[in-house]
N, C-alpha and C positions, 0 to 999 in steps of 0.2 A: 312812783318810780316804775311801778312792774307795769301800769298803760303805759308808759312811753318805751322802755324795752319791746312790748308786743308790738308795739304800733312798729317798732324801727323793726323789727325782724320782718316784715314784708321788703325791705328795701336791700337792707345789708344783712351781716351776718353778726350775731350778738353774743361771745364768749364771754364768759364768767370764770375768773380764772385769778389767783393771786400774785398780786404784780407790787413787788418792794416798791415804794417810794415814788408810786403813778396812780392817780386816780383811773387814766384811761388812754388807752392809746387807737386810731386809727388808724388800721392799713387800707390807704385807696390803691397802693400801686397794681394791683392782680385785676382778673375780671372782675372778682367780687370784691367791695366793699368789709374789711372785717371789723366791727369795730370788740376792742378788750378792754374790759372794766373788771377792776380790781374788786375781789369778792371781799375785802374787810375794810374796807371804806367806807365812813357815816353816807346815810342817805342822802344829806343834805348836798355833800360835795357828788355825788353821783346823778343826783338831778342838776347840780351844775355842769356838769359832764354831759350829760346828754341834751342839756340844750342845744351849748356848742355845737354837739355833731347835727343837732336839728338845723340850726343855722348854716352850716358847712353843707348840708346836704339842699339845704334850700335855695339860698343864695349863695355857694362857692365859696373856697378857700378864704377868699381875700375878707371874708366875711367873721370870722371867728375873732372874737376879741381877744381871747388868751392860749390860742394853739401858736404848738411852736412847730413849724418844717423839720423834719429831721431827716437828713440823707440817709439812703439808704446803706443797712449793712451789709454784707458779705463776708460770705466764711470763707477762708479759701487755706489748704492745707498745702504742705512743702512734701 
């Protein structure tokens, strides 16, 4: 798991960070690429995770078998 993190930290940007009830999430929408992955997550589902973004960054969106779109959010106060 920690070659494919190194390897992906040349491309995008690799947070480690704890994330309730998500193995891993990517933000493409900025310049940079961020991908976060959940720091207490088995290895096993984290190399599942980072294939995905492997494939995603290879061949495109349309390409991930188990990513979901998520619109984006915004805060917006009254």
């Amino acid at each position: 798991m920690r070659a494919l993190v190194a390897g992906l930290e040349g491309a995008i940007d690799v947070v480690v960070t704890p994330m309730p009830d998500v193995v891993a999430r990517l933000y493409s929408g900025g310049r940079v690429k961020v991908l976060y992955l959940d720091r207490d997550s088995p290895p096993e589902d984290l190399r599942w995770a980072l294939r995905e973004v492997l494939r995603v960054l290879a061949l495109g969106p349309a390409a991930a078998i188990a990513a979901v779109p998520v619109p984006r959010l915004r805060l917006v106060r009254n």
